[in-house]
N, C-alpha and C positions, 0 to 999 in steps of 0.2 A: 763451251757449248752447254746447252742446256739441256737436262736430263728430264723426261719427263714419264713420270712413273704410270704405269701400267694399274700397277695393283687397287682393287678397287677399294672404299671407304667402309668400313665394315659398320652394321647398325651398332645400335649402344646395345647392351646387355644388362640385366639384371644383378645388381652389385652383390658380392659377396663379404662376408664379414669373420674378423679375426677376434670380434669383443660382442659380449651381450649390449654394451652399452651402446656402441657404434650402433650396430641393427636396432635396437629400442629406439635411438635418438632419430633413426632412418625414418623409422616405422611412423612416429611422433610427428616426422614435419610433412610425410604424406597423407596424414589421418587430418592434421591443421587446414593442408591443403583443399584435400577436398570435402572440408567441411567449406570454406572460402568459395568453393569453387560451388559448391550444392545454392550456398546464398545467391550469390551470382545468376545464375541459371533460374534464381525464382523455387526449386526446390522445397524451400522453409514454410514452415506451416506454422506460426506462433512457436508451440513449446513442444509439435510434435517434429519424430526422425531422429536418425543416431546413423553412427557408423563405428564399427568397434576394429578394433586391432588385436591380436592376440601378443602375447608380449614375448618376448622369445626363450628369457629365460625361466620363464615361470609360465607353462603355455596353458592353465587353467584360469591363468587371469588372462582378463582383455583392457584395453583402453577404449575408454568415449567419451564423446562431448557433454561437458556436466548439463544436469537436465535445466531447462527454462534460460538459456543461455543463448544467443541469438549466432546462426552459425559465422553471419559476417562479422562477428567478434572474435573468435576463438584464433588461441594462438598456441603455441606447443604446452607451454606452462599452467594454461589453464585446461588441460587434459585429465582427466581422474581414471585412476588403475579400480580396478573393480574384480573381486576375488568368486570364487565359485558360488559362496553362500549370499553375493550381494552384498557384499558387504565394501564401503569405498576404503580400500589403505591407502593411496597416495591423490592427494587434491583436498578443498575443502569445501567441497560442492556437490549435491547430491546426486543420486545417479537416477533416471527414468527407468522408471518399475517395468515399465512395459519393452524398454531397451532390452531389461535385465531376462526375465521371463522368453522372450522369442532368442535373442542372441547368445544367449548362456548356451540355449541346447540348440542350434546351429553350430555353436565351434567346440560343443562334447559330440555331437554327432559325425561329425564332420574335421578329422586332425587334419585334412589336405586342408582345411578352410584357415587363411591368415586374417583374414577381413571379410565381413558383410555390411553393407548397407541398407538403410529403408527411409525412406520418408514420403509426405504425401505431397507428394508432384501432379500438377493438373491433368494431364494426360496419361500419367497409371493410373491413377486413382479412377481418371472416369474408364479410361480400358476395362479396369479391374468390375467395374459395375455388372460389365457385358457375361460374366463369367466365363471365358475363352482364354483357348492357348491362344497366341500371336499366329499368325500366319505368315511364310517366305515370301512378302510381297515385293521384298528389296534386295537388294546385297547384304545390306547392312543387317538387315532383320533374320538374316540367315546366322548370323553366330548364335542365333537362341534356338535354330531349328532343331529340335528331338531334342532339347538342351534348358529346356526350363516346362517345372512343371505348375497348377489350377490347386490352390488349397479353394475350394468351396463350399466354404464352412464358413460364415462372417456370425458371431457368436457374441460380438462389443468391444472392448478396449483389451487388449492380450495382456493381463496381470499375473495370469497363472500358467507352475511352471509346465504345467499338462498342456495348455494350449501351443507354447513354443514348443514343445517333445512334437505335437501334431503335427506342427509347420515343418520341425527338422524334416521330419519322418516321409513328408509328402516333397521336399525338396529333393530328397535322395539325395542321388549323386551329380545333380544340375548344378547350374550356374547361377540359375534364376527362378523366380517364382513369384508367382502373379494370387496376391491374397483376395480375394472376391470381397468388394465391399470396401477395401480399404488402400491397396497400391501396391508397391512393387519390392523386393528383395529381392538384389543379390549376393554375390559371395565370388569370393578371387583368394588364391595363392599370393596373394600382395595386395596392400591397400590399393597399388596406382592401379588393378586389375578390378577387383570389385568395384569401384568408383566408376572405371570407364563402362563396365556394365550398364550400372546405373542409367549413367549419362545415352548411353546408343538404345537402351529397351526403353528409355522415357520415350526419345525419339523413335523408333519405331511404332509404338505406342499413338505417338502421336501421325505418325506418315499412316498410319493403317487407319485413324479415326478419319484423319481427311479424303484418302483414294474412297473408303466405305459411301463417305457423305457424298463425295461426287459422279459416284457409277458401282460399278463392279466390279474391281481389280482381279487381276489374274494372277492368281500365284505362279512362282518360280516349281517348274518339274521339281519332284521329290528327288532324283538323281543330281540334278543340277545342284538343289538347295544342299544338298548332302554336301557336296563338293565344296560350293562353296562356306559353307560352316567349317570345314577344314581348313579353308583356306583364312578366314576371318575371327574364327571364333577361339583360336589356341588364349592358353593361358599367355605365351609370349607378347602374341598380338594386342591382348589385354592392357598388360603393361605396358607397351611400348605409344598403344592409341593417348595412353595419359602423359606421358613425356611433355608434351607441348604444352600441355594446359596447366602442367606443376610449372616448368619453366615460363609462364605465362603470367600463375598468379605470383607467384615469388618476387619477381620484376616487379608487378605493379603494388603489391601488398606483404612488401617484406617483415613487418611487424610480425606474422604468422610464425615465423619463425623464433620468436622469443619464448 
């Protein structure tokens, strides 16, 4: 007779690690990933954007994509460790100045922060013009509600390390942050959570540029939006939104992984 189990499937969970190296090497093919995945999406801007990783056993360095390097190239081996004064010890490729300046003092401000990402995607960037928070026009748009904050200050290219202290400073304790002038940053407890940020504020980003163009959308009640930011916007959900799209690019673009 056949038995047929009750018990339900339980979702995946966030791997844990018994080596620095294990976690580093984790860290390395989801930072590959969604560098792959950012190309993909159209994300790339010539030689601007980064996404950094923090490293685990040395959590003042971070990993990023070497600068002028095209994201649909990148693969784990060509990742460069980048130390607190800027300075690159592992790769042999240099690092963007401007990476260095905004991302240094987001993960000295920030030790919850494992990753951040930024680049100039079509729809932050033009959002970002408008100088405005996002609005709860969606579900989706609700994991950023009360959850990302307006630097409006657009000043030129961020080289200096005053200007990233500014950007930490106004990000606080968010998820996200919308640079006036220039696009989008986020930040996640895990590469695959930062990335999926990225990926759902373009697109709200973008859902809010279009409902604006064709009427007057109604936002979601602040009780509602609240609720559902709890319900979408956890660190868990972060990670677990990226699942599919690592198992996605991998399959089709397993070189990433070398």
């Amino acid at each position: 007779m056949q038995v047929i189990s009750t018990e339900q499937p339980k979702t995946p969970q966030p791997p844990t690690f018994t080596s620095f190296a294990d976690e580093r090497l984790y860290r390395q093919q989801r930072l590959a990933a969604a560098l792959r995945l950012f190309s993909r999406y159209g994300f790339d801007e010539g030689i601007a954007g980064h996404i950094t990783a923090r490293d685990p056993e040395h959590p003042e360095h971070f990993w990023v994509n070497p600068f002028g390097m095209h994201f649909g190239l990148i693969r784990v081996s060509d990742l460069i460790l980048v130390n607190h004064l800027g300075e690159v010890i592992a790769g042999d490729r240099p690092v963007n100045q401007a990476a260095f300046a905004i991302h240094s003092q987001v993960h000295a401000a920030r030790p919850d922060v494992v990753a951040a990402a930024h680049a100039h995607s079509v729809y932050g960037k033009s959002w970002s013009s408008l100088g405005r928070l996002l609005d709860p026009l969606t579900q989706d748009a609700c994991a950023f509600y009360q959850d990302h904050s307006l630097f409006n200050d657009y000043t030129g290219v961020v080289l200096e390390l005053e200007e990233g202290k500014r950007i930490a400073q106004t990000l606080d304790n968010n998820k996200a942050i919308i640079l006036k002038n220039h696009g989008l940053l986020t930040v996640g407890h895990s590469v695959d959570e930062a990335a999926w940020w990225f990926v759902a504020m373009e697109r709200s980003c973008q859902a809010q540029l279009m409902a604006e163009a064709a009427g007057k959308p109604s936002p979601i009640q602040p009780e509602y939006a609240s609720l559902a930011h709890s319900q979408v916007g956890s660190h868990y959900l972060g990670w677990f939104s990226f699942q599919p799209l690592y198992e996605m690019i991998v399959r089709q673009e397993p070189d990433l992984l070398e």
